[in-house]
mmCIF file of the N, C-alpha and C atoms, coordinates in Angstrom:
data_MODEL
# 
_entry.id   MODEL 
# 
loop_
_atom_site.group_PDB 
_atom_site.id 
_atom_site.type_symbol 
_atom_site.label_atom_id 
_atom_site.label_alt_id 
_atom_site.label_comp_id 
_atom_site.label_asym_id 
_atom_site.label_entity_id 
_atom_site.label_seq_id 
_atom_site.pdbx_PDB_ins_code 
_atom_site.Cartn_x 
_atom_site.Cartn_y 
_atom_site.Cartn_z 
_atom_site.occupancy 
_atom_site.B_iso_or_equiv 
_atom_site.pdbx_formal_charge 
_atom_site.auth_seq_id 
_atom_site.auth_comp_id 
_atom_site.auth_asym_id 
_atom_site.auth_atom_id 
_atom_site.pdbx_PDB_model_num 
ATOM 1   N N  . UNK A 1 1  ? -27.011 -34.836 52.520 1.00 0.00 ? 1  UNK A N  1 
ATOM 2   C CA . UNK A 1 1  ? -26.726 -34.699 51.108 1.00 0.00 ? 1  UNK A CA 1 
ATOM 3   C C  . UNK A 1 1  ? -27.980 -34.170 50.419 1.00 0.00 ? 1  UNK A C  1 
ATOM 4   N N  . UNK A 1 2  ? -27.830 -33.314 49.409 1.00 0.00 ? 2  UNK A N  1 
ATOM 5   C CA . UNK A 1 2  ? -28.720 -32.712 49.244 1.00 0.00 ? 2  UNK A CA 1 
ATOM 6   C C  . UNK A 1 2  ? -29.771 -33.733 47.699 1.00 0.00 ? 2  UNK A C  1 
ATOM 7   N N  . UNK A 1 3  ? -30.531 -33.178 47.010 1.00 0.00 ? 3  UNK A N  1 
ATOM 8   C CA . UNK A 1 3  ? -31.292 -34.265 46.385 1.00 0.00 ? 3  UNK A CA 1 
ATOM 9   C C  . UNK A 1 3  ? -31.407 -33.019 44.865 1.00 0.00 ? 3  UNK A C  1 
ATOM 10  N N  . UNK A 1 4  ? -31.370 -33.637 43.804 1.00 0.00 ? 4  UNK A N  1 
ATOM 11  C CA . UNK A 1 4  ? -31.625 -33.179 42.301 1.00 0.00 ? 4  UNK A CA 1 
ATOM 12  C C  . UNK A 1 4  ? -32.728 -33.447 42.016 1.00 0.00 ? 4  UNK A C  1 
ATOM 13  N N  . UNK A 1 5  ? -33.713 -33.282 40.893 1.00 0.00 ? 5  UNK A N  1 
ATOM 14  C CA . UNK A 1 5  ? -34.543 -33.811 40.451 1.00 0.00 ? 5  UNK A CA 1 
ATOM 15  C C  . UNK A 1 5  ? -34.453 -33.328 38.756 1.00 0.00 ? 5  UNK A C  1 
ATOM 16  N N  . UNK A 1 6  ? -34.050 -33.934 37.965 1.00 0.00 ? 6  UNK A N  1 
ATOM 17  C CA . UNK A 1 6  ? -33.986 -33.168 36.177 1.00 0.00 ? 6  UNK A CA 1 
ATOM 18  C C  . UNK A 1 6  ? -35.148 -34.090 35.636 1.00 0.00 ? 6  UNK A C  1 
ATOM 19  N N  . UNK A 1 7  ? -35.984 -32.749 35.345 1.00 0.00 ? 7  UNK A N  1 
ATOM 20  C CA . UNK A 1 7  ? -37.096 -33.621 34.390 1.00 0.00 ? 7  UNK A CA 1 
ATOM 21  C C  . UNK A 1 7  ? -36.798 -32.877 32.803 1.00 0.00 ? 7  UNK A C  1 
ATOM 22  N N  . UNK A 1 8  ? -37.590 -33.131 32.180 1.00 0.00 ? 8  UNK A N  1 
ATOM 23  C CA . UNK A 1 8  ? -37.418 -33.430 30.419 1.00 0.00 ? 8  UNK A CA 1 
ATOM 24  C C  . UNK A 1 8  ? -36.467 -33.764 30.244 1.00 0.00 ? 8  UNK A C  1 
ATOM 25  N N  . UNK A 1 9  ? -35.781 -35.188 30.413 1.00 0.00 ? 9  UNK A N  1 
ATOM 26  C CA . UNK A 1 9  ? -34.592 -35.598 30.047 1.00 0.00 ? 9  UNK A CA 1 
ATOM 27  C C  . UNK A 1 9  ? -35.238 -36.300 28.768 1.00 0.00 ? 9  UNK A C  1 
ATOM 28  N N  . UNK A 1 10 ? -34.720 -36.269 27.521 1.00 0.00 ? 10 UNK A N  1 
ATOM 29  C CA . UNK A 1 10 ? -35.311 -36.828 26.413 1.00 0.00 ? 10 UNK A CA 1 
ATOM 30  C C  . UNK A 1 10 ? -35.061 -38.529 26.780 1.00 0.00 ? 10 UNK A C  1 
ATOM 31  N N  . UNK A 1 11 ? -35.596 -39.304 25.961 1.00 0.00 ? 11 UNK A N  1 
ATOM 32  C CA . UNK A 1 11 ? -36.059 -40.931 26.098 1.00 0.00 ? 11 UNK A CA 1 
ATOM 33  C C  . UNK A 1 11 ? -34.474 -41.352 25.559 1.00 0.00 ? 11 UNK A C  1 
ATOM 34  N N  . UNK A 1 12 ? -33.523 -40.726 24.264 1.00 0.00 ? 12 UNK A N  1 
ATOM 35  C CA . UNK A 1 12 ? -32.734 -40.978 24.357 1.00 0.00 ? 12 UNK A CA 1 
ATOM 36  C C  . UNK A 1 12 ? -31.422 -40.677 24.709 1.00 0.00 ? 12 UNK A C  1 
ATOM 37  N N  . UNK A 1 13 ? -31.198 -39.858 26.082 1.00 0.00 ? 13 UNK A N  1 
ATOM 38  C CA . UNK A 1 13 ? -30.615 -39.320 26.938 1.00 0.00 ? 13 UNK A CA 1 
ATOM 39  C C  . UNK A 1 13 ? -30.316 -40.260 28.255 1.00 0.00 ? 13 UNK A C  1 
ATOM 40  N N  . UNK A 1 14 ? -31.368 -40.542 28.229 1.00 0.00 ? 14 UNK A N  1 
ATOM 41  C CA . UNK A 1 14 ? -31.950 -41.322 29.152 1.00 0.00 ? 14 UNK A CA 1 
ATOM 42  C C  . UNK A 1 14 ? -30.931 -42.676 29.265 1.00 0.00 ? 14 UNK A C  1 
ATOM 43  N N  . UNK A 1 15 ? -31.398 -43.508 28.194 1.00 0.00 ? 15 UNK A N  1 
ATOM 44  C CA . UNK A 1 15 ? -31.086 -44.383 27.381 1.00 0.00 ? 15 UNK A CA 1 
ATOM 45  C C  . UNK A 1 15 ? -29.613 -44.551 27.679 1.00 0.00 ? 15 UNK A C  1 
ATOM 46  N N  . UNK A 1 16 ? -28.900 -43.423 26.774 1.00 0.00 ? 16 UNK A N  1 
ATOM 47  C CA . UNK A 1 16 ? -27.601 -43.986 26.853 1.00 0.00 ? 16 UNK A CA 1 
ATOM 48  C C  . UNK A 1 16 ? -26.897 -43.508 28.360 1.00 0.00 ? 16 UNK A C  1 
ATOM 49  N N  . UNK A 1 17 ? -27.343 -43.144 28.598 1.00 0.00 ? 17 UNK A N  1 
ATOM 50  C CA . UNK A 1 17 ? -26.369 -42.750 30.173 1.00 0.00 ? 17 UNK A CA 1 
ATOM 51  C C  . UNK A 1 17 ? -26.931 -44.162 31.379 1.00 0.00 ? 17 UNK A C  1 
ATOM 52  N N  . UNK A 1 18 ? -28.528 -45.021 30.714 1.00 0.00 ? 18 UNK A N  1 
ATOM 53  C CA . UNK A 1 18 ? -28.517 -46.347 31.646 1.00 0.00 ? 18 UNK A CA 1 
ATOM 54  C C  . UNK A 1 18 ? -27.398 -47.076 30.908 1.00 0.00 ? 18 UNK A C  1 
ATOM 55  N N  . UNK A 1 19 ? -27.047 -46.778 29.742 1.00 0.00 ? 19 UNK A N  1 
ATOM 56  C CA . UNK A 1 19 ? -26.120 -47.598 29.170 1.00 0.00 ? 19 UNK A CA 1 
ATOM 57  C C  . UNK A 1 19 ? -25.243 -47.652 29.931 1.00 0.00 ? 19 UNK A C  1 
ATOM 58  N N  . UNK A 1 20 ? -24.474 -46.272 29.855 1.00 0.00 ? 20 UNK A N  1 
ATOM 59  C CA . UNK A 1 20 ? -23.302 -45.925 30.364 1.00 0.00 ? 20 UNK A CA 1 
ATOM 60  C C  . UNK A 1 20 ? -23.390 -46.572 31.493 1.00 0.00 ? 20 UNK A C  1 
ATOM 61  N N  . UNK A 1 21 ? -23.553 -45.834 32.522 1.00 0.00 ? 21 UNK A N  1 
ATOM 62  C CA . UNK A 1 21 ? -24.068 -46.991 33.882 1.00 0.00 ? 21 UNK A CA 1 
ATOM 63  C C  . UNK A 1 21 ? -23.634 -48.525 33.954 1.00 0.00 ? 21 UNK A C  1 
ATOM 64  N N  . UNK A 1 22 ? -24.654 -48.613 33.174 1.00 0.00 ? 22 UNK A N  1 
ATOM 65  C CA . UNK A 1 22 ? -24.795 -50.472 33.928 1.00 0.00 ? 22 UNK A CA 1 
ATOM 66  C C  . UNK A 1 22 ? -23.164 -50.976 32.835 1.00 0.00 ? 22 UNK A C  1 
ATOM 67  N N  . UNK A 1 23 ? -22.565 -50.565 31.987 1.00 0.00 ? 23 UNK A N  1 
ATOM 68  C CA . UNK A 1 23 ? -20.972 -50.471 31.033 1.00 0.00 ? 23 UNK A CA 1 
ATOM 69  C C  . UNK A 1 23 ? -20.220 -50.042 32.308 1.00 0.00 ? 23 UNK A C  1 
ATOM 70  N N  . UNK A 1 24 ? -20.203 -49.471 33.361 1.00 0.00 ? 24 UNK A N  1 
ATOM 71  C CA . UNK A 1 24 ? -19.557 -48.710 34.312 1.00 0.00 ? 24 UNK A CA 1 
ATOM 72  C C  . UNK A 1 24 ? -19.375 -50.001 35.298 1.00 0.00 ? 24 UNK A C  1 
ATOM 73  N N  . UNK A 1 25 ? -20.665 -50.665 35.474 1.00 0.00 ? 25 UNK A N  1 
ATOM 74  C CA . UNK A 1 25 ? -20.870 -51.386 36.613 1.00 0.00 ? 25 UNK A CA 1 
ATOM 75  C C  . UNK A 1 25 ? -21.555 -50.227 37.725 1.00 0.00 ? 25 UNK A C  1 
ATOM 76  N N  . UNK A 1 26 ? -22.308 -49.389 37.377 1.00 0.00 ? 26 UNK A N  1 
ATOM 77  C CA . UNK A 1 26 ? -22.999 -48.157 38.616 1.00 0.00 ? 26 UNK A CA 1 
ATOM 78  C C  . UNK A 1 26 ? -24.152 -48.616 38.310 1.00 0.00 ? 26 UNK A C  1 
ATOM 79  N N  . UNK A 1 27 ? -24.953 -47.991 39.227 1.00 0.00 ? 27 UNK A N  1 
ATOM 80  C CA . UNK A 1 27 ? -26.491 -47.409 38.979 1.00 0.00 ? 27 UNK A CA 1 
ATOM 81  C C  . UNK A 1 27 ? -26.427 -46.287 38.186 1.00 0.00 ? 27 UNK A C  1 
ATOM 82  N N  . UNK A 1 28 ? -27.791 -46.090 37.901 1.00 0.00 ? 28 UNK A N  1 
ATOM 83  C CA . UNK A 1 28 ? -27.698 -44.652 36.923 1.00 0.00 ? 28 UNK A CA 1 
ATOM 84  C C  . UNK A 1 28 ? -27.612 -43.760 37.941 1.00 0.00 ? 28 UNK A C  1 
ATOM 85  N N  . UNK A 1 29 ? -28.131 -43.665 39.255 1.00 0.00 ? 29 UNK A N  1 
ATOM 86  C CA . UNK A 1 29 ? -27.558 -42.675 40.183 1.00 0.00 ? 29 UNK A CA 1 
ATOM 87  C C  . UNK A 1 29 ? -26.379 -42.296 40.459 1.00 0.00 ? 29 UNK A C  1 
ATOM 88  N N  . UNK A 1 30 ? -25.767 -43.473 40.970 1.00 0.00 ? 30 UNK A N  1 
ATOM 89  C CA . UNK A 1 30 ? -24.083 -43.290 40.960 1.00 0.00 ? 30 UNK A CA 1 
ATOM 90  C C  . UNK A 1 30 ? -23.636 -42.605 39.502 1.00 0.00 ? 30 UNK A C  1 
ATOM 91  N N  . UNK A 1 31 ? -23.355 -43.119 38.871 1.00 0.00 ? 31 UNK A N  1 
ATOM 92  C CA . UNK A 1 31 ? -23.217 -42.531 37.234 1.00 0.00 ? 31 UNK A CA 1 
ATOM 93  C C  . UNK A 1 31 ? -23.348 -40.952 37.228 1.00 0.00 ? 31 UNK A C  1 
ATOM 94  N N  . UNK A 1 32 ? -24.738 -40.768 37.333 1.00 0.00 ? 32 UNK A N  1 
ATOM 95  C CA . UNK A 1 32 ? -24.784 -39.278 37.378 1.00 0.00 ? 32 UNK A CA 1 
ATOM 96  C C  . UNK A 1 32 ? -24.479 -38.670 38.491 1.00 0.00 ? 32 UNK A C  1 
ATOM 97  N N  . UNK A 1 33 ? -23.893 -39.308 39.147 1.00 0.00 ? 33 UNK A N  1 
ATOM 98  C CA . UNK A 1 33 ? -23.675 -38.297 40.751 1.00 0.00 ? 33 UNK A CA 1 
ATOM 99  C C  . UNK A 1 33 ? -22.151 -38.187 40.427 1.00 0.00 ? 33 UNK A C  1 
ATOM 100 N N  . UNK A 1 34 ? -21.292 -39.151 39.575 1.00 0.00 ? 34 UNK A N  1 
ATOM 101 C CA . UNK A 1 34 ? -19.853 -38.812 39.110 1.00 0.00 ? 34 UNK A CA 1 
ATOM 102 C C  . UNK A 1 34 ? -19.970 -37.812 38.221 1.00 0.00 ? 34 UNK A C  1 
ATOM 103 N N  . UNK A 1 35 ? -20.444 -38.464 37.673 1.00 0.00 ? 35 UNK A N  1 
ATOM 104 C CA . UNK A 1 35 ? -20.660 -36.667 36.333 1.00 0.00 ? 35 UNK A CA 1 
ATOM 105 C C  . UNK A 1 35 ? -21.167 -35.462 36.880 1.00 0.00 ? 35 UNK A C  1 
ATOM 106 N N  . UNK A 1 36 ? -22.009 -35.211 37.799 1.00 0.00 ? 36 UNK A N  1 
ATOM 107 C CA . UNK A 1 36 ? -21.611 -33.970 38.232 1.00 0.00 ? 36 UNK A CA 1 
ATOM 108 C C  . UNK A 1 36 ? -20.831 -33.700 39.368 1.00 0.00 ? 36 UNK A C  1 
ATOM 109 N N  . UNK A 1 37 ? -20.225 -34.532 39.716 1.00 0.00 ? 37 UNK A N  1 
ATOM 110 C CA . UNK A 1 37 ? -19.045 -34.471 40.656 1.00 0.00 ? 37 UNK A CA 1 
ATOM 111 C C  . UNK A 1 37 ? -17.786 -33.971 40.038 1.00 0.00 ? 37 UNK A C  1 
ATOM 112 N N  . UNK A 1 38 ? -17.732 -34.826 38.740 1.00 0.00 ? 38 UNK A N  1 
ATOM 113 C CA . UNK A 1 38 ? -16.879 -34.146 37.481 1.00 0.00 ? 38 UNK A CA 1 
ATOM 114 C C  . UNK A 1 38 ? -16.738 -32.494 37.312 1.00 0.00 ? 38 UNK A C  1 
ATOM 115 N N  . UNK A 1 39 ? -17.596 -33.126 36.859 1.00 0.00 ? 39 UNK A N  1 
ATOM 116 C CA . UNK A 1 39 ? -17.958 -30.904 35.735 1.00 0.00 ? 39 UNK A CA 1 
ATOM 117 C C  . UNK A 1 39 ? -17.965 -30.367 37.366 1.00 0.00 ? 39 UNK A C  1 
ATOM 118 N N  . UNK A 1 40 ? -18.303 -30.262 38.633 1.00 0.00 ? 40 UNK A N  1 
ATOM 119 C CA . UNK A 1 40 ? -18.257 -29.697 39.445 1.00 0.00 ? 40 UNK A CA 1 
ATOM 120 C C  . UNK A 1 40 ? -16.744 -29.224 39.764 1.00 0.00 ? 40 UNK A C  1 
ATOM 121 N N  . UNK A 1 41 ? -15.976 -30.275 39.782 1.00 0.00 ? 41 UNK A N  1 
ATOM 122 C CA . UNK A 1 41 ? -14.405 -29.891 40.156 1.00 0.00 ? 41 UNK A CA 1 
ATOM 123 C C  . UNK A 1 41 ? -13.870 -29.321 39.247 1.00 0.00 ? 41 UNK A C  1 
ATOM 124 N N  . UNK A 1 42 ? -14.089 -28.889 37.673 1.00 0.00 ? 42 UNK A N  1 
ATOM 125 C CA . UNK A 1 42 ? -13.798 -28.798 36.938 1.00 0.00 ? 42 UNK A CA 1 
ATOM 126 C C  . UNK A 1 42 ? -13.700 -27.106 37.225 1.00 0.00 ? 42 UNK A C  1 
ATOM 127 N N  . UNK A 1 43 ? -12.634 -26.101 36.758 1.00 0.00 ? 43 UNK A N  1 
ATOM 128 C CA . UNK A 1 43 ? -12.612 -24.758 36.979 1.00 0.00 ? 43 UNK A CA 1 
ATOM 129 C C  . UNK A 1 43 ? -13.264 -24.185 35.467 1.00 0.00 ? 43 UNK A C  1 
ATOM 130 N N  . UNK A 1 44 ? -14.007 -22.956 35.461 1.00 0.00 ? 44 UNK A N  1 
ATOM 131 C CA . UNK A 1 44 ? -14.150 -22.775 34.616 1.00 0.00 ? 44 UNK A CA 1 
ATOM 132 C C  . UNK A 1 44 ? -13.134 -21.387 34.171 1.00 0.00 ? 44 UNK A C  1 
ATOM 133 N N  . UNK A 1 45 ? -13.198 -21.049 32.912 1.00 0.00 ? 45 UNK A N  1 
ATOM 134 C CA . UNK A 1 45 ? -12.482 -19.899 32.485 1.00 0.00 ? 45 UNK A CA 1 
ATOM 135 C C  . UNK A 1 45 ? -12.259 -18.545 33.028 1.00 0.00 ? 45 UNK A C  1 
ATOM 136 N N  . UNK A 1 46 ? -13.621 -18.262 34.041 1.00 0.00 ? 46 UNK A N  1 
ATOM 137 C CA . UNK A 1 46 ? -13.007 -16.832 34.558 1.00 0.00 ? 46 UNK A CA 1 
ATOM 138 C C  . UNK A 1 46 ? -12.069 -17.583 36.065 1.00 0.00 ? 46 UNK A C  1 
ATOM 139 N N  . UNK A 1 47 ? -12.890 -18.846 36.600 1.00 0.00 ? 47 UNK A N  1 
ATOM 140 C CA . UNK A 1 47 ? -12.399 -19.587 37.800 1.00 0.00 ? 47 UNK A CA 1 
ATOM 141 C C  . UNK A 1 47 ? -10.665 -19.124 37.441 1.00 0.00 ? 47 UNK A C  1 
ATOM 142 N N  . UNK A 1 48 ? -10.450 -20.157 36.591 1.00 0.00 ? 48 UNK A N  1 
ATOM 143 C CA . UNK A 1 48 ? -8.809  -20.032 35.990 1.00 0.00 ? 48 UNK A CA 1 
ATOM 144 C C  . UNK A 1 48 ? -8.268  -18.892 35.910 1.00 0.00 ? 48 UNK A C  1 
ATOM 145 N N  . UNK A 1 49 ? -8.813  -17.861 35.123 1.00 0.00 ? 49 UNK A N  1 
ATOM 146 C CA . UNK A 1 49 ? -8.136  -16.766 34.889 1.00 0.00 ? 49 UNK A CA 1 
ATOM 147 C C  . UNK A 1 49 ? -7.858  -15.652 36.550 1.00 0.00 ? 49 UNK A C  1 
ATOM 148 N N  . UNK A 1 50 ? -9.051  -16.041 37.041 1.00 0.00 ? 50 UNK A N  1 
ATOM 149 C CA . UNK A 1 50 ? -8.741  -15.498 38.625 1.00 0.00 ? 50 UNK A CA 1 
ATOM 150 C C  . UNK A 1 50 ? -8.228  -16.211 39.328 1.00 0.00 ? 50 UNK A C  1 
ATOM 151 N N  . UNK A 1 51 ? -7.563  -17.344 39.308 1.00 0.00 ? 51 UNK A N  1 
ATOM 152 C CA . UNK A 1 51 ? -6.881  -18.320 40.466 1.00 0.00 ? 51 UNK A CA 1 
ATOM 153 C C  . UNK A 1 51 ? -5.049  -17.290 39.674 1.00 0.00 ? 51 UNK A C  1 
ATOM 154 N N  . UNK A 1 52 ? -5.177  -17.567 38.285 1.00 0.00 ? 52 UNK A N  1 
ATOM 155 C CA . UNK A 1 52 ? -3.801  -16.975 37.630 1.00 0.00 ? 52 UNK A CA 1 
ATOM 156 C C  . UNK A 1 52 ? -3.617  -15.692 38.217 1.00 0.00 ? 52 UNK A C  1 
ATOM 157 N N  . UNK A 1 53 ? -4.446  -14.916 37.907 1.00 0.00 ? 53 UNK A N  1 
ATOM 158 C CA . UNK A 1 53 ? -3.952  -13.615 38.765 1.00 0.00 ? 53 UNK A CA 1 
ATOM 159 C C  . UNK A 1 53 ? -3.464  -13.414 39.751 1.00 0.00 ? 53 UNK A C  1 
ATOM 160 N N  . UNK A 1 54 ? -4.356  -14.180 40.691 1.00 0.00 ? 54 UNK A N  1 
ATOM 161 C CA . UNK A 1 54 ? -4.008  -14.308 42.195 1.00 0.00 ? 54 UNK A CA 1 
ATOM 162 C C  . UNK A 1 54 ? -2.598  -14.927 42.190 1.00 0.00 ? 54 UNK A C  1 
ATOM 163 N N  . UNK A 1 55 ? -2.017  -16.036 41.802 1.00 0.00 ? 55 UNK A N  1 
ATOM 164 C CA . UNK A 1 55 ? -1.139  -16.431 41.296 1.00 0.00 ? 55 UNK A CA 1 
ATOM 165 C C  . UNK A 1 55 ? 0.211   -15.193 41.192 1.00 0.00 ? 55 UNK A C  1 
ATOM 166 N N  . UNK A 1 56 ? -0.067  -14.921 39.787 1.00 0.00 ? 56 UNK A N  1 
ATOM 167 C CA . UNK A 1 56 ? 0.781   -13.492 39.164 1.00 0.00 ? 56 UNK A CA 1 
ATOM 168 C C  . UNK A 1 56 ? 0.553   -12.223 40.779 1.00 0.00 ? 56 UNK A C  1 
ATOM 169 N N  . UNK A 1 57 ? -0.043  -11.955 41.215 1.00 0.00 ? 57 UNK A N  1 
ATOM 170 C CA . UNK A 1 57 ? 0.236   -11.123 42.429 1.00 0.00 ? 57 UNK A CA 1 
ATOM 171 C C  . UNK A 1 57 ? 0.902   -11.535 43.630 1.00 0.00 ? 57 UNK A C  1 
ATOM 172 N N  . UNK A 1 58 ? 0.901   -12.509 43.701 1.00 0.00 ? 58 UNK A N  1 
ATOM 173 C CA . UNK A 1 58 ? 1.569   -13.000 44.203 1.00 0.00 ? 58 UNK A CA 1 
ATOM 174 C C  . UNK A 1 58 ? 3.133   -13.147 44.466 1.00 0.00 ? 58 UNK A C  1 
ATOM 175 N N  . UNK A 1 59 ? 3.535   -13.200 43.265 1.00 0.00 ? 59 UNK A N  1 
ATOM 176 C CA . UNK A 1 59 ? 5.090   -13.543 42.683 1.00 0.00 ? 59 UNK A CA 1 
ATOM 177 C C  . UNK A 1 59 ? 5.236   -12.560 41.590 1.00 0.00 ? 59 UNK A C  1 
ATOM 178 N N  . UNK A 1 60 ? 7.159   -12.782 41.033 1.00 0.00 ? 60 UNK A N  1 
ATOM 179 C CA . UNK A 1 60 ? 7.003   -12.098 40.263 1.00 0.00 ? 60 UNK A CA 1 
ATOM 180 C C  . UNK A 1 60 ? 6.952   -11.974 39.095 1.00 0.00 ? 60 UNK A C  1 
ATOM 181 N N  . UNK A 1 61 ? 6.061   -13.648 38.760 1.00 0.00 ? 61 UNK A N  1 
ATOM 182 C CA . UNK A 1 61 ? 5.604   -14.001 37.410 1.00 0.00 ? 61 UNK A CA 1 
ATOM 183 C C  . UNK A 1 61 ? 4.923   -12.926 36.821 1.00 0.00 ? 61 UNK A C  1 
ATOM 184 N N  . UNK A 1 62 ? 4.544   -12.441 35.710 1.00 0.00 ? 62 UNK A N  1 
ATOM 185 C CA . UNK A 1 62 ? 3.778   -11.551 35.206 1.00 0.00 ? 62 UNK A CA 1 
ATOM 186 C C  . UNK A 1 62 ? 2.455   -12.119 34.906 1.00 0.00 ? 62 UNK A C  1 
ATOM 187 N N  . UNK A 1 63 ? 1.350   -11.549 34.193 1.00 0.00 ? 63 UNK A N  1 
ATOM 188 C CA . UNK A 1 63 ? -0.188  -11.704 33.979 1.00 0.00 ? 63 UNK A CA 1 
ATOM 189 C C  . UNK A 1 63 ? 0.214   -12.910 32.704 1.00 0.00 ? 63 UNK A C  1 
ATOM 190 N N  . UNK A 1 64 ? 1.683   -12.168 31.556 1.00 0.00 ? 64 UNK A N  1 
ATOM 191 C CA . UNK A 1 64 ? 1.603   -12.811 30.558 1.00 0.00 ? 64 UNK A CA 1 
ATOM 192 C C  . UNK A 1 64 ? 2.031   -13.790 30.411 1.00 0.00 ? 64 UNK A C  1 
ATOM 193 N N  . UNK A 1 65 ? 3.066   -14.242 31.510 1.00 0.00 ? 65 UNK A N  1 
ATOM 194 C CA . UNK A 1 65 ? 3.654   -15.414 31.089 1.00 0.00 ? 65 UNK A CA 1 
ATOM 195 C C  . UNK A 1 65 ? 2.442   -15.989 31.643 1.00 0.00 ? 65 UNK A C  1 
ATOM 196 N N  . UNK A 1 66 ? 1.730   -16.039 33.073 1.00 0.00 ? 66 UNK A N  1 
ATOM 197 C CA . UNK A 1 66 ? 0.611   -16.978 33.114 1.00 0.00 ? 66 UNK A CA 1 
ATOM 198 C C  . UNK A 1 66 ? -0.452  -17.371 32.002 1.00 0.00 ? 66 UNK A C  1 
ATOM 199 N N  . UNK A 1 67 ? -0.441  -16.160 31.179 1.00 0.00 ? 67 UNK A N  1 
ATOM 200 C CA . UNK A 1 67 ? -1.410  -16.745 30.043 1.00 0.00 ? 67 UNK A CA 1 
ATOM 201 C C  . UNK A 1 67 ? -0.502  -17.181 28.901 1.00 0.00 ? 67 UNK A C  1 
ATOM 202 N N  . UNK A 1 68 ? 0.533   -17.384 29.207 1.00 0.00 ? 68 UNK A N  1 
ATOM 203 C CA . UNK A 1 68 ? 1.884   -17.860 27.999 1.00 0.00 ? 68 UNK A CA 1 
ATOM 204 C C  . UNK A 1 68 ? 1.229   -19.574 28.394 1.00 0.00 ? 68 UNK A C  1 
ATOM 205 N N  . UNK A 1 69 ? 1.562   -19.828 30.105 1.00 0.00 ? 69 UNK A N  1 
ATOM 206 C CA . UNK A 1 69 ? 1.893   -21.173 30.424 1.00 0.00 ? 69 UNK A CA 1 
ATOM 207 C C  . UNK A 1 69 ? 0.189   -21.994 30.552 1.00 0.00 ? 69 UNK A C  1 
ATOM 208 N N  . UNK A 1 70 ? -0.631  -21.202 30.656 1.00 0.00 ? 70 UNK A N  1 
ATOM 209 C CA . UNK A 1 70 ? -2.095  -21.597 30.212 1.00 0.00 ? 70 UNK A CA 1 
ATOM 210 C C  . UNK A 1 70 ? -2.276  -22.018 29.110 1.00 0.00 ? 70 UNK A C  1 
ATOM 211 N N  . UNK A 1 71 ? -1.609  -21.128 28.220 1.00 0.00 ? 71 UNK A N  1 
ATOM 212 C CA . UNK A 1 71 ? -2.381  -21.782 26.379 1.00 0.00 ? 71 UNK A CA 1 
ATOM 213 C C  . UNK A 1 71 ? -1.502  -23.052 26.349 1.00 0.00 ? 71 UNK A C  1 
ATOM 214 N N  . UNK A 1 72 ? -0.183  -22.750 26.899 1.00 0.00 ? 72 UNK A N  1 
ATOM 215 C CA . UNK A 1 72 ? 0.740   -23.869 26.725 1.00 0.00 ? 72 UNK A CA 1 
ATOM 216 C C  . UNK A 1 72 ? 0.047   -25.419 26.909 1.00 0.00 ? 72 UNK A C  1 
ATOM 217 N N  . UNK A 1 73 ? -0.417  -25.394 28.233 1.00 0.00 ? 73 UNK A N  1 
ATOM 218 C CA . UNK A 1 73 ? -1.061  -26.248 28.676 1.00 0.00 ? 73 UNK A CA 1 
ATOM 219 C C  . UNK A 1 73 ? -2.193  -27.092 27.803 1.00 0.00 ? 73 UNK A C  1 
ATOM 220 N N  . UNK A 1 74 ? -3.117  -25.726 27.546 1.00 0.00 ? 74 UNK A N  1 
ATOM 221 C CA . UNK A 1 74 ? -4.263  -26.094 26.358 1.00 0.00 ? 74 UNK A CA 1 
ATOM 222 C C  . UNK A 1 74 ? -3.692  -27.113 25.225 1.00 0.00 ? 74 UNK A C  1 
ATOM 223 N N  . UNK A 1 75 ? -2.885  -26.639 24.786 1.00 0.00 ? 75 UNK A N  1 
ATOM 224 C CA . UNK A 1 75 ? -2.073  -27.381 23.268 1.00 0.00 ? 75 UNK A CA 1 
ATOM 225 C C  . UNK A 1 75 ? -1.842  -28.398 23.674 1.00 0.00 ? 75 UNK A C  1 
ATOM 226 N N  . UNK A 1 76 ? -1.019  -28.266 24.991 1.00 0.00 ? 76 UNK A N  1 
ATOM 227 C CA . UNK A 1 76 ? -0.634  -30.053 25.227 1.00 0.00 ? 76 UNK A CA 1 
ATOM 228 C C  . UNK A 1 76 ? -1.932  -31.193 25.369 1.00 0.00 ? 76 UNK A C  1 
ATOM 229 N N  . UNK A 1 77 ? -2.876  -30.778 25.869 1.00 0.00 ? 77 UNK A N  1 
ATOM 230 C CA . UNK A 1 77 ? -3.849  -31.204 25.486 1.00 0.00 ? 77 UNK A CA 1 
ATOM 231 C C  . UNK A 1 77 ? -4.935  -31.693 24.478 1.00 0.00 ? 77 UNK A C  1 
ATOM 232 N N  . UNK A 1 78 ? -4.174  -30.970 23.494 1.00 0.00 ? 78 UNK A N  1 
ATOM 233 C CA . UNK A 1 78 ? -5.220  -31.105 22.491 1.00 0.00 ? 78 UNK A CA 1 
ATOM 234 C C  . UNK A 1 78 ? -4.558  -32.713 21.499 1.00 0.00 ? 78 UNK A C  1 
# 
């Protein structure tokens, strides 16, 4: 497994994420090793928009309905 090191983390950065943590029941390691485990799985916008395409070439959904059933998605979310 490989190893991080983030320095200038401000004093109250710091702070609330030991919060968070020890509120979790983690270490602050564990803690931050979920959070970027998080945002890691997380796709970002071109990720998405190229998984859709691939998608839409696939079949014979079009480009637009995939970005019809994307925003769709967004809203339900919000």
């Amino acid at each position: 497994m490989a190893i991080i090191h983030v320095r200038d983390v401000s004093e109250s950065t710091l702070l609330t994420l030991k919060v968070r943590a020890a509120r979790s029941g983690q270490s602050l390691q564990a803690y931050v090793r979920r959070l970027l485990e998080r945002e890691a799985a997380l796709l970002t916008p071109e990720e998405t928009a190229e998984q859709a395409r691939a998608i839409a070439a696939r079949s014979s959904v079009t480009a637009d309905e995939v970005t019809q059933i994307i925003a769709e998605m967004r809203q339900a979310r919000e």
